[in-house]
C-alpha positions as CSV (number, residue, x, y, z in Angstrom):
1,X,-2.9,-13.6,-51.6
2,X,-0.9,-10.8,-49.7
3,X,-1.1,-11.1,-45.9
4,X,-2.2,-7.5,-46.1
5,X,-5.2,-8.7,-48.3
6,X,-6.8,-10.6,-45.9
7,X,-8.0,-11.0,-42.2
8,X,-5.1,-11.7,-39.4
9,X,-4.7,-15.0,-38.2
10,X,-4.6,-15.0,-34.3
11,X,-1.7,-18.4,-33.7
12,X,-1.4,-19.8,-30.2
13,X,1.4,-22.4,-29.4
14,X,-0.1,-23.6,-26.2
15,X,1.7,-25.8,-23.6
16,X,-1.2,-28.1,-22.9
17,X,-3.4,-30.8,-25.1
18,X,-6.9,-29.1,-25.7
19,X,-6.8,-26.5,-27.9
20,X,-10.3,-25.0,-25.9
21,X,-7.8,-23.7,-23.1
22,X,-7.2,-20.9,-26.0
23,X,-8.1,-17.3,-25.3
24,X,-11.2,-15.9,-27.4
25,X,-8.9,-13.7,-29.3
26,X,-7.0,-16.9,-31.2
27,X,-7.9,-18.1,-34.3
28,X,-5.5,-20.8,-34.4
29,X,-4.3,-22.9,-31.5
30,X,-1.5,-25.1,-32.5
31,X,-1.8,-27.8,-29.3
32,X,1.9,-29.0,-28.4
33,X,1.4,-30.5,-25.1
34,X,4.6,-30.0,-24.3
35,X,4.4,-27.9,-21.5
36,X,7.3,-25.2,-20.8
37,X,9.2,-26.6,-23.9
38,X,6.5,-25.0,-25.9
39,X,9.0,-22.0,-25.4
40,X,11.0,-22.9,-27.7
41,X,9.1,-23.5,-30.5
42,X,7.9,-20.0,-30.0
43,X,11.2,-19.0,-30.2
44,X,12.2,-20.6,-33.2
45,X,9.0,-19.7,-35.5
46,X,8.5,-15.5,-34.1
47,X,9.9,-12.8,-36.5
48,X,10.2,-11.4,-33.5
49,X,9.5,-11.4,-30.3
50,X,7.3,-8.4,-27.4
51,X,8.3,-10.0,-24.0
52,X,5.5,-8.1,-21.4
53,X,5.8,-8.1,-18.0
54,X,5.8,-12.1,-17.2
55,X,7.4,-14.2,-15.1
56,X,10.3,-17.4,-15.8
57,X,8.2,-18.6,-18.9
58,X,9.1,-15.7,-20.6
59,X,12.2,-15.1,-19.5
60,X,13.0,-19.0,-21.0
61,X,11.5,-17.4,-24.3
62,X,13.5,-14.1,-24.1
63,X,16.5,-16.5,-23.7
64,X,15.9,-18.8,-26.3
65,X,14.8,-15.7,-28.7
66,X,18.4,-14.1,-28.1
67,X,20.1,-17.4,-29.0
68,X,18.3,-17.9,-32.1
69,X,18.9,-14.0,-33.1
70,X,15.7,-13.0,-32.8
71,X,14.5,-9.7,-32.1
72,X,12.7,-8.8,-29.0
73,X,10.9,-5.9,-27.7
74,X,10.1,-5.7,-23.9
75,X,7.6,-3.7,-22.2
76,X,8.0,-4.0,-18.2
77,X,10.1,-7.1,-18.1
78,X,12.7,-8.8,-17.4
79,X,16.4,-6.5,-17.2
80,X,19.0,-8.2,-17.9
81,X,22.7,-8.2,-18.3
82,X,25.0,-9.8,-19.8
83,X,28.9,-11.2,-18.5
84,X,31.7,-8.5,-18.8
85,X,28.9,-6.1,-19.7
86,X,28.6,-7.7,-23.3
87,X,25.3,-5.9,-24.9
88,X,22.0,-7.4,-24.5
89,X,20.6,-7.9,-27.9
90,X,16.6,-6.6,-26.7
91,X,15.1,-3.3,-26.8
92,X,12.8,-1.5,-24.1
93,X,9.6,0.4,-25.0
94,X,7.7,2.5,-22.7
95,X,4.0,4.3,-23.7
96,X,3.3,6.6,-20.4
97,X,1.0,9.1,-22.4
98,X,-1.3,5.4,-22.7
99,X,-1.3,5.0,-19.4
100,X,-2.4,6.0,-15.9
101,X,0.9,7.1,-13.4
102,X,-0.4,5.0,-10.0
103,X,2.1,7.1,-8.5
104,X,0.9,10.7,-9.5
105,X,-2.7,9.7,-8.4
106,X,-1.9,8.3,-5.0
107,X,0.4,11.2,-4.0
108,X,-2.6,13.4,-5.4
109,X,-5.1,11.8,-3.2
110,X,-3.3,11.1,0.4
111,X,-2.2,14.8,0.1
112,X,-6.4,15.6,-0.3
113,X,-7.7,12.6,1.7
114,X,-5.9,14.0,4.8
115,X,-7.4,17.9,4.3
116,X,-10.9,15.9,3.6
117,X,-10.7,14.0,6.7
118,X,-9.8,17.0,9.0
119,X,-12.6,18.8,7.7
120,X,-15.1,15.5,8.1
121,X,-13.6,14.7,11.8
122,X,-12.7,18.4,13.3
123,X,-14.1,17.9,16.8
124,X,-11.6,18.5,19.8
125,X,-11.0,16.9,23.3
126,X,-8.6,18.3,25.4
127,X,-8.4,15.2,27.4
128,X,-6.1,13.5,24.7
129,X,-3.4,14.7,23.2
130,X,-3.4,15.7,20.6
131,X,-6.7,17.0,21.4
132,X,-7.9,16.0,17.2
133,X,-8.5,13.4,15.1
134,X,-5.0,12.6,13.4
135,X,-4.8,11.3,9.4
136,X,-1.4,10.4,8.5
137,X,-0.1,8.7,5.4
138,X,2.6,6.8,6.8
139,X,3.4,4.1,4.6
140,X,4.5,3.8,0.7
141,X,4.6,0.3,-0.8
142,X,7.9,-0.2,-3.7
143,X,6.0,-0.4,-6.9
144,X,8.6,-0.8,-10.0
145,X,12.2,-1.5,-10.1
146,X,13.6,0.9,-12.8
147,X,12.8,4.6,-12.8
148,X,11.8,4.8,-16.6
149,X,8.6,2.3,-15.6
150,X,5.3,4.4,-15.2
151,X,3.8,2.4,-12.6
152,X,0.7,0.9,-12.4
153,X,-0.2,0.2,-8.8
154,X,0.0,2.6,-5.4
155,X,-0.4,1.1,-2.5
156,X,-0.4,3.7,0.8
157,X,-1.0,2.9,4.3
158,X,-2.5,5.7,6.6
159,X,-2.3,6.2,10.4
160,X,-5.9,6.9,11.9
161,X,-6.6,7.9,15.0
162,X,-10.0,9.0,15.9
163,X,-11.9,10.3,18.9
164,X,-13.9,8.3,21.0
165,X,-16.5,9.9,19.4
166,X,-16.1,8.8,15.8
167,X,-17.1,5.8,14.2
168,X,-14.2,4.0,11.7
169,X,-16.6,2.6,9.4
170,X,-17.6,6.8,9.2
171,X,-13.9,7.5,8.4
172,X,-13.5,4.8,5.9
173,X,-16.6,5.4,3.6
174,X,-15.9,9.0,3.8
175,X,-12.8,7.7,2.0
176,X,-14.2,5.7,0.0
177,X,-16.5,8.8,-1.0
178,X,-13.3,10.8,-1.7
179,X,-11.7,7.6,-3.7
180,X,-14.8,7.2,-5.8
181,X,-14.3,11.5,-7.0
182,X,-10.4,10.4,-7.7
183,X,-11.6,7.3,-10.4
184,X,-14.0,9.8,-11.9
185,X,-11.4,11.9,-12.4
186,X,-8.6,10.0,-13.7
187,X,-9.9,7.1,-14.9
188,X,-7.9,5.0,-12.3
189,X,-9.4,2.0,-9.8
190,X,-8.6,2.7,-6.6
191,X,-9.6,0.5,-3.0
192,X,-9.9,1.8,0.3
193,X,-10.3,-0.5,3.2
194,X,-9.1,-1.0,6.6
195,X,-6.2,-3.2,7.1
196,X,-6.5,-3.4,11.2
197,X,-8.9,-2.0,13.7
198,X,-8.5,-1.3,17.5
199,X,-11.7,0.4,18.7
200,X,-11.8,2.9,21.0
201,X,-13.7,1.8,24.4
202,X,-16.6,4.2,25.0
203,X,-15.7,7.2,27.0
204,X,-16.3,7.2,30.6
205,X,-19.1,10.0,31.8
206,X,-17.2,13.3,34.0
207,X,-20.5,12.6,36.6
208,X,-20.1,8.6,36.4
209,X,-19.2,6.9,39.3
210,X,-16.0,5.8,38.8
211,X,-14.7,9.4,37.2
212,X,-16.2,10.5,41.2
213,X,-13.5,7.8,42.6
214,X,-10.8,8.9,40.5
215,X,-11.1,12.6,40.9
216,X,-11.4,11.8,44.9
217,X,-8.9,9.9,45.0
218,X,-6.5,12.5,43.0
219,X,-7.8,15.2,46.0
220,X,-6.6,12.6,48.4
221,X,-3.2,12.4,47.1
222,X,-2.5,15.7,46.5
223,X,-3.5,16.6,50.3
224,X,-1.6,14.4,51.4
225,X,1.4,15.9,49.1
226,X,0.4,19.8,49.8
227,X,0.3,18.4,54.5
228,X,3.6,16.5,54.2
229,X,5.5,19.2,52.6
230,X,3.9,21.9,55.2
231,X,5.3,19.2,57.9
232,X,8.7,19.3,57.0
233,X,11.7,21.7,56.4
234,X,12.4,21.0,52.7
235,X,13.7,18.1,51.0
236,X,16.0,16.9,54.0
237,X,13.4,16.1,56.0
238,X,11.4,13.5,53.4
239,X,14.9,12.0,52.5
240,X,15.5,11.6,56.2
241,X,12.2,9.2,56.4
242,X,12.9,7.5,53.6
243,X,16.1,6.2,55.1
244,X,15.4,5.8,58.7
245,X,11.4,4.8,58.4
246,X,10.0,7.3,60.8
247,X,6.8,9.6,60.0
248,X,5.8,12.7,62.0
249,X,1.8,12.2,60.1
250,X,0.2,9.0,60.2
């Protein structure tokens, strides 16, 4: 029977000594128990070989497949290269029109998360400055290593600042709200949460007591400021009493 006649046969050359530690998709587990040195048996019995992604394991098998001339594929692996720039016998294949660019999302939703939140949070005190709510993206995480990679993962860090008025948790599910429109969109996943908090204490009231203290203590002050210049001739006169101690007020 041609191969092409019949069903596929799913093999698995697994490092351990049950063959139920086989994903559902195999149809054949061939037990070893060998642990890493599975690798090269894999090496040794592929026509060929698609390195993805992975970590030393495959880059043992991506070894061994090169010394036993075997050809390999990779798809967001391992780059290598080889003394006095010899060739590397391995191909690199990309598919970006299968997947979702992290990187064009994110940039697409901090530029519309910040509008969004200056719209949700517009209120102004002129006591602070700046007298608004602030939403900055501030941070960019390092996602892939080559620049012919579509990445899969965008991580972005804002700056928040609210008014004492505002709530965070308000800020963050109103993100949350916008995040949720983005995965409709494009199909991506994307998680908003709040990485570190430092509430606001409540605001103190203009007719509370202690805003009366403060603002009579201010009138004090600047009394005292507005009598002691009137008392003396210019600047001469203060540095004089800074030196020598005396005061013409008590």
């Amino acid at each position: 029977m041609k191969a092409d006649e019949g069903p596929l046969v799913d093999e698995a050359v697994l490092p351990g000594d049950d063959a139920r530690h086989a994903n559902a998709y195999v149809s054949l587990a061939i037990v070893t128990n060998m642990g890493h040195a599975r690798n090269v048996i894999l090496a040794h019995t592929a026509a060929a070989l698609i390195a993805v992604e992975g970590e030393y394991g495959t880059l043992s098998e991506i070894a061994f497949a090169m010394k036993c001339g075997i050809p390999i594929v990779g798809l967001n692996t391992w780059k290598l290269t080889a003394p006095n720039n010899r060739p590397i016998p391995m191909t690199h294949a990309s598919t970006p029109e299968k997947g979702i660019n992290a990187l064009l999302v994110g940039s697409e939703l901090l530029v519309f998360l910040s509008e969004q939140l200056r719209g949700r949070f517009p209120s102004r005190n002129p006591l602070f400055d700046p007298e608004r709510s602030t939403f900055e993206p501030t941070k960019r995480l390092a996602n892939v290593e080559n620049v012919n990679t579509i990445p899969g993962e965008d991580v972005t860090f804002f700056d928040v600042r609210l008014l004492p008025e505002y709530d965070i948790q308000e800020c963050v599910e109103a993100a949350q709200e916008v995040a949720r429109i983005f995965e409709q969109r494009t199909g991506a996943v994307i998680t908003v949460e709040a990485v570190r908090v430092d509430p606001a204490g409540q605001a103190s009231r203009a007719d509370g007591e202690g805003a009366k203290a403060l603002s009579k203590a201010v009138r004090r002050v600047l009394a005292h400021i507005v009598a002691e210049t009137a008392q003396h001739a210019g600047h001469a006169d203060i540095i004089r009493e800074s030196i020598d101690g005396h005061k013409t007020m008590g």
